[in-house]
VOBA-1610 file (N, C-alpha, C; in pm, whole numbers, padded with zeros to 5 digits, always signed):
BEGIN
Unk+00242+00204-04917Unk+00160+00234-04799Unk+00154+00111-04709Unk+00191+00123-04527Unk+00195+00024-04447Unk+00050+00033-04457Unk+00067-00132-04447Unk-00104-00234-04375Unk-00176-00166-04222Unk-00284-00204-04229Unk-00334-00175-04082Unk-00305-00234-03991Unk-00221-00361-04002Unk-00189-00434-03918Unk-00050-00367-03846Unk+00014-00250-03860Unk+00034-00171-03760Unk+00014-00049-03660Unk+00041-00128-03507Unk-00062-00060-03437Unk-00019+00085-03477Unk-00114+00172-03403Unk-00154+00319-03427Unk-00224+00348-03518Unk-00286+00286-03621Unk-00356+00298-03760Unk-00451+00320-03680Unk-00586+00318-03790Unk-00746+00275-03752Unk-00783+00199-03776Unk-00713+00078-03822Unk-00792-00040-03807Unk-00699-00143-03741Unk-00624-00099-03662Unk-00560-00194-03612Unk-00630-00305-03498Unk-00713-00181-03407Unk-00782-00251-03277Unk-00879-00353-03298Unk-00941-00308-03431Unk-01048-00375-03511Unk-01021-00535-03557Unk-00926-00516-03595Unk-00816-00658-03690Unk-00880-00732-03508Unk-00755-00709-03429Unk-00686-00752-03364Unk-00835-00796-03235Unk-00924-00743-03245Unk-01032-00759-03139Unk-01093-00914-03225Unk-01126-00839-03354Unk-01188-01018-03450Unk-01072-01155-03429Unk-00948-01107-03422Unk-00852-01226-03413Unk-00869-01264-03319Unk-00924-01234-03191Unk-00925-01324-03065Unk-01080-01294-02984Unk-01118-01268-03013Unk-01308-01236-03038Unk-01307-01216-02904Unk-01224-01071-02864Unk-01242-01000-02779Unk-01367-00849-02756Unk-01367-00782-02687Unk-01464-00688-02708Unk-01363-00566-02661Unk-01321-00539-02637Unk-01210-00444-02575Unk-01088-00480-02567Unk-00988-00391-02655Unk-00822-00441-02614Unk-00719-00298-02586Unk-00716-00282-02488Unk-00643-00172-02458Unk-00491-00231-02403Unk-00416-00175-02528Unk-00292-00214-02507Unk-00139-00059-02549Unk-00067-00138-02468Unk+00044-00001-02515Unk+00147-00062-02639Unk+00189-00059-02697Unk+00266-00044-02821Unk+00375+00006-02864Unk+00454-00067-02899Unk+00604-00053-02963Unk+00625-00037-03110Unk+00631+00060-03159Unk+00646+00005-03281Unk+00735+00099-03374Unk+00736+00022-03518Unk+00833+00102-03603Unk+00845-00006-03755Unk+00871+00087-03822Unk+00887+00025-03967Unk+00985-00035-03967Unk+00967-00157-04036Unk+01143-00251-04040Unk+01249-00215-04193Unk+01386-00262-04209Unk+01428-00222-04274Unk+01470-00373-04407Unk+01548-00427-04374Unk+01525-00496-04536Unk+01556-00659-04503Unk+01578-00742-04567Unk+01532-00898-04489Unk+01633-00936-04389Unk+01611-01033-04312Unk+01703-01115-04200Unk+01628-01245-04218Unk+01659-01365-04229Unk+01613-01500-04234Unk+01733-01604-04192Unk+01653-01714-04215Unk+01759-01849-04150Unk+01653-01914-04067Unk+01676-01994-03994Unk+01611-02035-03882Unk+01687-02027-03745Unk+01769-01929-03760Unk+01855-01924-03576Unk+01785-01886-03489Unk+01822-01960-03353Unk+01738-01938-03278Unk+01888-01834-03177Unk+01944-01801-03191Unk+02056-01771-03144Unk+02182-01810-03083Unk+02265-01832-03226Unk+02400-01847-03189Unk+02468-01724-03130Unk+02357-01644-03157Unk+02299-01488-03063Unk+02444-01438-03006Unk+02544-01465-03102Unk+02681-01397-03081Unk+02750-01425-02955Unk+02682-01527-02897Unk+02718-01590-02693Unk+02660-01417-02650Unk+02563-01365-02686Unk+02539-01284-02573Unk+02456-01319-02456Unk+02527-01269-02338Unk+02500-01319-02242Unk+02348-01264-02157Unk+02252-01340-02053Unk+02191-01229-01997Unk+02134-01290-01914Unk+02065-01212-01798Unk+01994-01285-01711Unk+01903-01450-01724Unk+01960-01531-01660Unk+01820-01664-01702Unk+01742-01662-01561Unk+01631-01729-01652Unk+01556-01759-01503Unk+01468-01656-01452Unk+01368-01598-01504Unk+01251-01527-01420Unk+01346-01355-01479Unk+01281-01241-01382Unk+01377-01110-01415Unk+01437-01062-01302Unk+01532-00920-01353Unk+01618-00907-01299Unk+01597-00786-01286Unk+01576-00694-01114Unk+01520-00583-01094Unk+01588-00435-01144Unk+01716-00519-01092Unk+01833-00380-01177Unk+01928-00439-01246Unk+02024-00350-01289Unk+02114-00390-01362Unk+02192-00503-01315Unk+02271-00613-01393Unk+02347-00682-01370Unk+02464-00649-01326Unk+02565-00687-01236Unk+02659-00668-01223Unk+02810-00745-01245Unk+02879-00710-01306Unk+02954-00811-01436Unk+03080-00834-01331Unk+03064-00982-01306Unk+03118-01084-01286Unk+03246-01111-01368Unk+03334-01136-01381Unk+03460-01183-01426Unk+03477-01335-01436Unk+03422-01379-01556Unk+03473-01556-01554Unk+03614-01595-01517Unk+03620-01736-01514Unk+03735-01753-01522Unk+03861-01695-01620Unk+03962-01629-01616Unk+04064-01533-01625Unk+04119-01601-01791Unk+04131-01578-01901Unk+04169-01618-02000Unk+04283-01566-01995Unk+04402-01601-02117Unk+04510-01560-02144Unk+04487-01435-02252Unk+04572-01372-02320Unk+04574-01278-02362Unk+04523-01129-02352Unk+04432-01085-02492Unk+04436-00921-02483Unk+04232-00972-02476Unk+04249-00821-02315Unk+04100-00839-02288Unk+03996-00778-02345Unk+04047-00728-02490Unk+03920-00642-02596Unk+03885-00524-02571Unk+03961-00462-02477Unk+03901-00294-02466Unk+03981-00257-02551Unk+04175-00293-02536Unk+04287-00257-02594Unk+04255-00242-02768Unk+04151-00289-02772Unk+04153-00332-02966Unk+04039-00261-03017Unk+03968-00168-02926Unk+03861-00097-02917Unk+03868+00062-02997Unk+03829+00080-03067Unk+03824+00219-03146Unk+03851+00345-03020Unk+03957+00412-02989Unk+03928+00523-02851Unk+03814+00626-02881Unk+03759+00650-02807Unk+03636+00745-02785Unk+03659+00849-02816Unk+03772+00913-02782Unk+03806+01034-02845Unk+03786+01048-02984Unk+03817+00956-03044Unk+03839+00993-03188Unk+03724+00925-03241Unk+03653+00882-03201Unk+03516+00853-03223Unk+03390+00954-03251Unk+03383+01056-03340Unk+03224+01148-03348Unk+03125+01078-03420Unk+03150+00988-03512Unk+03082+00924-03595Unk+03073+00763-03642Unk+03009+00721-03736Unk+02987+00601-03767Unk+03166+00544-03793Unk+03214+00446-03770Unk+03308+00384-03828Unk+03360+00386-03972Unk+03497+00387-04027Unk+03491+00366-04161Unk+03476+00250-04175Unk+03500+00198-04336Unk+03449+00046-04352Unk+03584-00021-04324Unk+03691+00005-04331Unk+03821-00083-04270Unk+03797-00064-04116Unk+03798+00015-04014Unk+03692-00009-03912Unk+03597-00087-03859Unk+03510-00092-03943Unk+03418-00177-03918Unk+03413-00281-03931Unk+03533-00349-04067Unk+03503-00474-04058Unk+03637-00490-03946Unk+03729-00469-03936Unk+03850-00529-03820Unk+03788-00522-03711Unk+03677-00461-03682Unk+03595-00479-03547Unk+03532-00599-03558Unk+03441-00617-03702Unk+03388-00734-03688Unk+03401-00898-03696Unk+03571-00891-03716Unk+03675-00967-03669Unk+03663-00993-03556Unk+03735-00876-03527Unk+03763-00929-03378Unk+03639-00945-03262Unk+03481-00935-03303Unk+03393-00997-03250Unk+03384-01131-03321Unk+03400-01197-03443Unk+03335-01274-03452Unk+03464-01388-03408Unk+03589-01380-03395Unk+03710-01449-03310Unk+03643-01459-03189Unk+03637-01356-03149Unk+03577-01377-02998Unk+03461-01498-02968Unk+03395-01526-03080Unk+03270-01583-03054Unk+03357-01712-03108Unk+03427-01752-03217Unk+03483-01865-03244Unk+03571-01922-03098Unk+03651-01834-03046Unk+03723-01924-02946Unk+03668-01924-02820Unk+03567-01876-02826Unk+03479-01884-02733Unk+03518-01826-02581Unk+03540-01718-02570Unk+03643-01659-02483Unk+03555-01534-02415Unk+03501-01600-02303Unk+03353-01469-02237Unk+03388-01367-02193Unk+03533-01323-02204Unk+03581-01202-02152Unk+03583-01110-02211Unk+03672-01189-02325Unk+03635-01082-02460Unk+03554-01044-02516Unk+03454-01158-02532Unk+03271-01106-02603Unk+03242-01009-02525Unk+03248-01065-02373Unk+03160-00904-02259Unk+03267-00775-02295Unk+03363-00775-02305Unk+03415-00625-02334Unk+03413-00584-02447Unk+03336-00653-02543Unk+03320-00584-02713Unk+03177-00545-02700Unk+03113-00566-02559Unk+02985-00515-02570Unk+02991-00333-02533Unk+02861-00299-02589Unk+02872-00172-02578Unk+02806-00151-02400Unk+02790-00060-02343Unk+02745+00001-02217Unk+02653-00059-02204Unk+02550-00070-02267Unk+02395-00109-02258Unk+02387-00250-02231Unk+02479-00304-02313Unk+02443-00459-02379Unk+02560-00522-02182Unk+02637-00430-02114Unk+02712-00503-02041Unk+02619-00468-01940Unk+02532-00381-01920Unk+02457-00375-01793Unk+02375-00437-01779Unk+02349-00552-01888Unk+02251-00633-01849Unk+02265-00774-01879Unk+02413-00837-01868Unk+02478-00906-01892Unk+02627-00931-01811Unk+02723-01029-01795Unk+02819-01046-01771Unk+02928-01140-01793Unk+03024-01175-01769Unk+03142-01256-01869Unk+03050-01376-01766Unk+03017-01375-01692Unk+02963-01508-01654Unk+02857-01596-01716Unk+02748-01493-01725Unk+02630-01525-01881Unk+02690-01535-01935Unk+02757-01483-02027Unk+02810-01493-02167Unk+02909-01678-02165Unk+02951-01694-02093Unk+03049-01810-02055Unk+02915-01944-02079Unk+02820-01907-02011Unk+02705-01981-01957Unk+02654-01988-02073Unk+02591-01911-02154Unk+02548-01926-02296Unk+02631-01981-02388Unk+02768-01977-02379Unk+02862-02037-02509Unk+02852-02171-02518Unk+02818-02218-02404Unk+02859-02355-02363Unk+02716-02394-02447Unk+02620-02368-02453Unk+02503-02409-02533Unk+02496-02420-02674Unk+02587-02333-02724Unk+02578-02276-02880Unk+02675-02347-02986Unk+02628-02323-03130Unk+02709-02400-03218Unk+02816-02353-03236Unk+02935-02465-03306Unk+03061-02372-03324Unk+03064-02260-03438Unk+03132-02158-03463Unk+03182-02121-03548Unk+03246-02189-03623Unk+03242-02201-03740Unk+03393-02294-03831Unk+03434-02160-03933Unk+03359-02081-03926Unk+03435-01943-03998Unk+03331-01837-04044Unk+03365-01743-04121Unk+03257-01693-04208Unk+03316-01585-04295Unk+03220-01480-04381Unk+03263-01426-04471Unk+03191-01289-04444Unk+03240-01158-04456Unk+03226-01070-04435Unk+03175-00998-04563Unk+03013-00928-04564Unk+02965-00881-04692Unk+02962-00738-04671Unk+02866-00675-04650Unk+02828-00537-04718Unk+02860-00495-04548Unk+02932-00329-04558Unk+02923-00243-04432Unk+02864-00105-04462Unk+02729-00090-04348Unk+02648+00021-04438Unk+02647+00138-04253Unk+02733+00233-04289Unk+02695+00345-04216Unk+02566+00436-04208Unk+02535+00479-04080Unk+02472+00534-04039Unk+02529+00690-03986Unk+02417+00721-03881Unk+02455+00873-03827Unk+02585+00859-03686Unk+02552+00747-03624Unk+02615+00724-03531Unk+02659+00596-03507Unk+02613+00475-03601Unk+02678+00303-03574Unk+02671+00251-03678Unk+02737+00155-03732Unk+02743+00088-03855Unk+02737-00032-03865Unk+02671-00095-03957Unk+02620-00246-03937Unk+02700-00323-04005Unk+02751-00419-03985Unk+02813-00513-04125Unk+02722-00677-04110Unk+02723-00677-04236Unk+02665-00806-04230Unk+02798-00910-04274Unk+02724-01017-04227Unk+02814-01155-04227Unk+02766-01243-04268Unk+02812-01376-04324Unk+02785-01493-04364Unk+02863-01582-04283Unk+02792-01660-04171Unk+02851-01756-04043Unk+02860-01887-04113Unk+02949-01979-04088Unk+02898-02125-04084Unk+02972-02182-03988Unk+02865-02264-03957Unk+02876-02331-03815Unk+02847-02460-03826Unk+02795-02507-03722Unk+02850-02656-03673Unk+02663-02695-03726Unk+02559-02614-03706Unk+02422-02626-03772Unk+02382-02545-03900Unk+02494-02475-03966Unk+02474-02445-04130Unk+02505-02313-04092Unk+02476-02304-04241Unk+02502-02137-04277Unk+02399-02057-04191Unk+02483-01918-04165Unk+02355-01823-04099Unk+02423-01668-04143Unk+02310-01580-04217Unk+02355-01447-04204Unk+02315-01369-04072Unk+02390-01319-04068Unk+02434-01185-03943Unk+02456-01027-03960Unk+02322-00981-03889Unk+02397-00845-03929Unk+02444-00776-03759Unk+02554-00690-03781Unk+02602-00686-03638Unk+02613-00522-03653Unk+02588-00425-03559Unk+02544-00298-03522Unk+02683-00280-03438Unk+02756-00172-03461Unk+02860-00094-03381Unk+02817-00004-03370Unk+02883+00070-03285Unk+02899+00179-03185Unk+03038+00259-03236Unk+03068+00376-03251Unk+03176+00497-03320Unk+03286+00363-03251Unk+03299+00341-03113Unk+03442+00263-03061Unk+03436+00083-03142Unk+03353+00048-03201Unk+03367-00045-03288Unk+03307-00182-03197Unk+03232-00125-03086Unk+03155-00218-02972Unk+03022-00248-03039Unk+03002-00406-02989Unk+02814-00410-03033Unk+02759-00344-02939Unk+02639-00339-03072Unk+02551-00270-02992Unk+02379-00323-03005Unk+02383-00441-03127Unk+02263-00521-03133Unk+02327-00598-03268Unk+02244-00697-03281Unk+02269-00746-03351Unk+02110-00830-03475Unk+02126-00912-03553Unk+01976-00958-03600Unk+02053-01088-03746Unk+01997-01174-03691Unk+02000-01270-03796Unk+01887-01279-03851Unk+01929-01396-03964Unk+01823-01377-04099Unk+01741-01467-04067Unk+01608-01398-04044Unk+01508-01565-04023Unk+01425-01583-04136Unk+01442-01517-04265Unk+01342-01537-04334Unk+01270-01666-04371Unk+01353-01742-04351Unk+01261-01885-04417Unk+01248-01980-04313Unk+01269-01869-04158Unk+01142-01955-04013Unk+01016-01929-04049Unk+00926-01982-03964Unk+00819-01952-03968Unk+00759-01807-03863Unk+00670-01779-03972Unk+00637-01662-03825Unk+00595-01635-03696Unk+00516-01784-03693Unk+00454-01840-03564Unk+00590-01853-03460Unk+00701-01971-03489Unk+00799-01997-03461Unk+00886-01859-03429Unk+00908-01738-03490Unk+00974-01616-03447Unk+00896-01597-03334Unk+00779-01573-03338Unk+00732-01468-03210Unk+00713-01591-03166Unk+00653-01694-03078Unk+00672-01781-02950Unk+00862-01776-02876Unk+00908-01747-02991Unk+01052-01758-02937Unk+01113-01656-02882Unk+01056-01543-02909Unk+01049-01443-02893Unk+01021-01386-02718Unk+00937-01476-02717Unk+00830-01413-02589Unk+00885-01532-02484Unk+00945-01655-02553Unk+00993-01759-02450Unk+01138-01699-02395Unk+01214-01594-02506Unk+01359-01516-02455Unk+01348-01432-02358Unk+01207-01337-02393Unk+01162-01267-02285Unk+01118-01355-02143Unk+01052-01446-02117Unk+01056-01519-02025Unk+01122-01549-01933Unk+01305-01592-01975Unk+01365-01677-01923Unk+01527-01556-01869Unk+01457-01408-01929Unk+01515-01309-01883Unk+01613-01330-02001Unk+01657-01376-02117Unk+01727-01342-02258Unk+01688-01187-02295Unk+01691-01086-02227Unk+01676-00965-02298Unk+01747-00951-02430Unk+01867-00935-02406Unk+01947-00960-02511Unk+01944-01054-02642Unk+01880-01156-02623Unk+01851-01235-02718Unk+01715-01195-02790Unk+01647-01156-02700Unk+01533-01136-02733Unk+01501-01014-02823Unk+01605-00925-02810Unk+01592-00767-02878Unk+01696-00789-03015Unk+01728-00897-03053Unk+01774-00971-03188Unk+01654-00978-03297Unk+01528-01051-03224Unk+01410-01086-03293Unk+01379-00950-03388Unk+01403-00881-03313Unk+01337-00689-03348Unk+01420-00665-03472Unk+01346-00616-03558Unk+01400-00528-03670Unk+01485-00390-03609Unk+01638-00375-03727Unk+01712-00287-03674Unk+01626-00175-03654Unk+01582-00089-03695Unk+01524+00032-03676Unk+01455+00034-03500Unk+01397-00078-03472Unk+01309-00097-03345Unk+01408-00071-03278Unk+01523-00165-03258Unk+01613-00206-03148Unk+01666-00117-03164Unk+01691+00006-03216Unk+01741+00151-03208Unk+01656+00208-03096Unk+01557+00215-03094Unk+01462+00288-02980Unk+01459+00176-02879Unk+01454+00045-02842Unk+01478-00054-02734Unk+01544-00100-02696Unk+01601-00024-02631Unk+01730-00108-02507Unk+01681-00252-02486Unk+01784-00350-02419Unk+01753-00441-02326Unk+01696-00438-02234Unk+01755-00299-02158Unk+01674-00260-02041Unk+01535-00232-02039Unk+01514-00157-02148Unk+01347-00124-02184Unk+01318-00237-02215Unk+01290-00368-02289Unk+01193-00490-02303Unk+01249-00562-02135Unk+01346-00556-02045Unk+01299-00607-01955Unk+01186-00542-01883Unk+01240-00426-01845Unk+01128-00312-01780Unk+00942-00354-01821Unk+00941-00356-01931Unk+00785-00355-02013Unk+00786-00473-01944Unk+00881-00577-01958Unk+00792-00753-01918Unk+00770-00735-01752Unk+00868-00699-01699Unk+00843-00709-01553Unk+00735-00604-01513Unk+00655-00533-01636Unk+00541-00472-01567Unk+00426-00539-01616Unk+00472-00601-01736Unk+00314-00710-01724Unk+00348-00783-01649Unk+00419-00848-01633Unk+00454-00984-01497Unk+00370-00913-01398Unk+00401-00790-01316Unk+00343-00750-01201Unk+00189-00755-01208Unk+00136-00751-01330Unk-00022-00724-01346Unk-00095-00888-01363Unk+00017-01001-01477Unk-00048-01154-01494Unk+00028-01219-01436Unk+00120-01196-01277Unk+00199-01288-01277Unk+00329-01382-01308Unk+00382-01457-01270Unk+00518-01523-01385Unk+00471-01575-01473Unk+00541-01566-01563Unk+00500-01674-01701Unk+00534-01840-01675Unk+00459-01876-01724Unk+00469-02019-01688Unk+00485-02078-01846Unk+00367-02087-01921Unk+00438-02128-02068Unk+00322-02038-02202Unk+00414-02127-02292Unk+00376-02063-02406Unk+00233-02165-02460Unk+00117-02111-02444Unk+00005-02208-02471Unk-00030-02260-02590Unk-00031-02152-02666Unk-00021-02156-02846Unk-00034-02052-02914Unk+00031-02054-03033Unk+00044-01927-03149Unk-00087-01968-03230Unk-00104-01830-03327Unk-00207-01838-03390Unk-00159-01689-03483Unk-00141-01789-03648Unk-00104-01645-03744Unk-00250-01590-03778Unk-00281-01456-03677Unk-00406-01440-03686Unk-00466-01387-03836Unk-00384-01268-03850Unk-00381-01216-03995Unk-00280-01104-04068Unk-00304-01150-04192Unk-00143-01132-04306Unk-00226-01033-04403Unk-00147-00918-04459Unk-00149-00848-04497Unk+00031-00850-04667Unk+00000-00728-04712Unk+00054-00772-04809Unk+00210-00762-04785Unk+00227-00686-04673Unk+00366-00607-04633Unk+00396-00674-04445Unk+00270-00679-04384Unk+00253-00733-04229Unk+00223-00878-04156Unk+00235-00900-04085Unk+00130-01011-04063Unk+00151-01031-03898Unk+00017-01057-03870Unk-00026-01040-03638Unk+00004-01184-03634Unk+00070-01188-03537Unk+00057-01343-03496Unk+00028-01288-03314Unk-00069-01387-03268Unk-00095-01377-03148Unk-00030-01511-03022Unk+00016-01408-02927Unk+00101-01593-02867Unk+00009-01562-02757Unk-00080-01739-02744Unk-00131-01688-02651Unk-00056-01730-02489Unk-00041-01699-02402Unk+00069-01724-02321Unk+00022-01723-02145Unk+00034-01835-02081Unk-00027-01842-01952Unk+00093-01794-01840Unk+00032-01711-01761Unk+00115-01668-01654Unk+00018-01683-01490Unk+00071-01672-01420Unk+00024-01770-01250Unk-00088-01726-01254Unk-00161-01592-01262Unk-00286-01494-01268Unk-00380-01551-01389Unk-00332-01513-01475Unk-00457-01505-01583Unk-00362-01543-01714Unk-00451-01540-01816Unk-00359-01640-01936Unk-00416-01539-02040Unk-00313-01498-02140Unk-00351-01359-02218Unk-00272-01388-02335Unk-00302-01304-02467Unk-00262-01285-02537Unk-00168-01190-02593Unk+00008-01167-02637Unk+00083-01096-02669Unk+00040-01101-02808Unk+00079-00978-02869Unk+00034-00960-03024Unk+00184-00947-03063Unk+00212-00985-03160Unk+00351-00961-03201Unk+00362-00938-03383Unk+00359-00863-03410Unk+00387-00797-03583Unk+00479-00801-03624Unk+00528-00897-03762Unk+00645-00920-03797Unk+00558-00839-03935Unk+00727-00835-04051Unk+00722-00801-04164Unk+00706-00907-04294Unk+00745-00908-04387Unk+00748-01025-04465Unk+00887-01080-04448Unk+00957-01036-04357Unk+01108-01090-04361Unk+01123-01137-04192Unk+00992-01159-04159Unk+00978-01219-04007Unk+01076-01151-03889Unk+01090-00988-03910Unk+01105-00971-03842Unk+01042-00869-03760Unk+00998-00875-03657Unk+00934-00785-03518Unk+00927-00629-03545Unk+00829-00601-03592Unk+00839-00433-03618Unk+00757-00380-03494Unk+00666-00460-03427Unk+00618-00440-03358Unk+00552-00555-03213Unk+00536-00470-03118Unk+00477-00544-02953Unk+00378-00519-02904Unk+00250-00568-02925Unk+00152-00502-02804Unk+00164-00595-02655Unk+00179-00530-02533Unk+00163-00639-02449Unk+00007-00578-02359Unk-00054-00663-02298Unk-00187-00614-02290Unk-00137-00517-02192Unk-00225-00388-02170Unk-00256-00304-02080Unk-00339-00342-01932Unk-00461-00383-02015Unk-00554-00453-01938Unk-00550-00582-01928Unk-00488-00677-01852Unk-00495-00828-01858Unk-00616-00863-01871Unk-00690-01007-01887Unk-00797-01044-01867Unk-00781-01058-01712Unk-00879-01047-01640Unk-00892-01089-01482Unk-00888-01261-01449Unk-00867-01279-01344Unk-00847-01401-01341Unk-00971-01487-01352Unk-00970-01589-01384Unk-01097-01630-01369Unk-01134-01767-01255Unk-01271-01743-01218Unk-01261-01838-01089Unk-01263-01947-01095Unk-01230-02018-00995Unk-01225-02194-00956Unk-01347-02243-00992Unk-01306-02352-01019Unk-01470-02442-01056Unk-01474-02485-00888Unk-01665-02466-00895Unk-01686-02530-00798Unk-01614-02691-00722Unk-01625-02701-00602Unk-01602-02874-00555Unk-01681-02937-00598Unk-01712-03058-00614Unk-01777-03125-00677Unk-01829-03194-00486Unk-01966-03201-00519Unk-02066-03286-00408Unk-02058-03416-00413
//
């Protein structure tokens, strides 16, 4: 049996009003049961996915063409759609997950943006993606473990090592053998540390990075597009975000645990609730409904 510490219960509002000794919290909610651990401490070698930086982005991106690489541009190596009704087989899935994780070793933004699926390119482009590589650790190789089908995409997990250690990976296809999300292992970050990072990806317009944090099951129901959408409608109500003020693991349960970020934006300075599992990852989002109102200037001084 899940804890109350996810929203929709009856004692969720309750928890969550004592954690920040509020009197009213009317908030809307994301949520969903998570599925089995992800840990590490990555903050994202995030596969070079690419995405808006800098504040948000009203509509879709429109994908830019980096500078022109040599060879094959990754559609050619792409599962055809036609013959696509279902999840991938496992020789499938892993020669796909080859030829993404090459892509990410030679660091080649043309190819990463065309192994993305529809979703993941409309809000992204070989130019982000170029722009993000240049930040990230190397690949020096990795090892390919378990490939577990679904109804319609199949995940394989990985074992990375890189230029800052080992990291597991689990990577989500699409029937044509395209990502379609992805989630590393954070189990042995901290939970405070997941969600501030979380809400700083959302910030800086990392949709894509940011919908990593999320347990697979979530990021099945959340596009990129949907967590930009949600932020740019609290933005419209507190303003831009300016920074992250401080976390606080409000309270842990035997299966849950709330961490609250509290987070200042130009208007008013509020609290995101963010619900991880015991495997720190994001099963759930409240972002406030109701901001706090702003509050007024101190008098001039006489």
């Amino acid at each position: 049996m899940r804890s109350s510490l996810r929203p929709g219960q009856p004692g969720w509002l309750s928890i969550c009003r004592a954690a920040i000794h509020r009197t009213a919290v009317h908030r809307t909610a994301i949520r969903r049961t998570a599925i089995r651990r992800t840990g590490s401490q990555v903050l994202a070698l995030a596969l070079v996915l690419g995405a808006p930086a800098g504040g948000l982005i009203g509509r879709a991106v429109q994908a830019a063409p980096a500078t022109a690489s040599p060879g094959v541009t990754g559609t050619s190596a792409l599962k055809p759609a036609a013959a696509a009704a279902g999840p991938l087989s496992v020789d499938e899935a892993r020669a796909a997950a080859e030829r993404i994780l090459k892509a990410v070793q030679t660091k080649d933004p043309n190819l990463r943006f065309a192994q993305f699926s529809p979703e993941l390119q409309a809000i992204s482009s070989p130019a982000m993606v170029a722009d993000t590589m240049r930040t990230q650790p190397d690949l020096l190789g990795w090892t390919l473990l378990s490939v577990r089908g679904g109804l319609s995409s199949t995940t394989v997990e990985a074992s990375l090592r890189t230029s800052d250690g080992v990291r597991d990976l689990f990577m989500v296809l699409d029937p044509q053998g395209r990502l379609t999300g992805y989630h590393f292992d954070l189990t042995d970050a901290q939970s405070s540390r997941v969600a501030a990072d979380f809400v700083r990806e959302l910030s800086r317009g990392h949709f894509i990075s940011a919908r990593s944090y999320l347990a697979l099951p979530l990021q099945e129901e959340l596009t990129p597009a949907t967590l930009q959408a949600k932020w740019q409608q609290l933005q419209r109500s507190t303003g831009n975000f300016v920074k992250v003020v401080r976390v606080i693991e409000a309270s842990r349960s035997e299966d849950s645990q709330l961490v609250l970020v509290n987070t200042e934006f130009n208007r008013v300075t509020d609290n995101l609730f963010v619900i991880l599992n015991t495997n720190n990852e994001i099963t759930g989002v409240d972002f406030p409904k109701d901001p706090n109102p702003p509050q007024p200037a101190s008098a001039p001084a006489r």
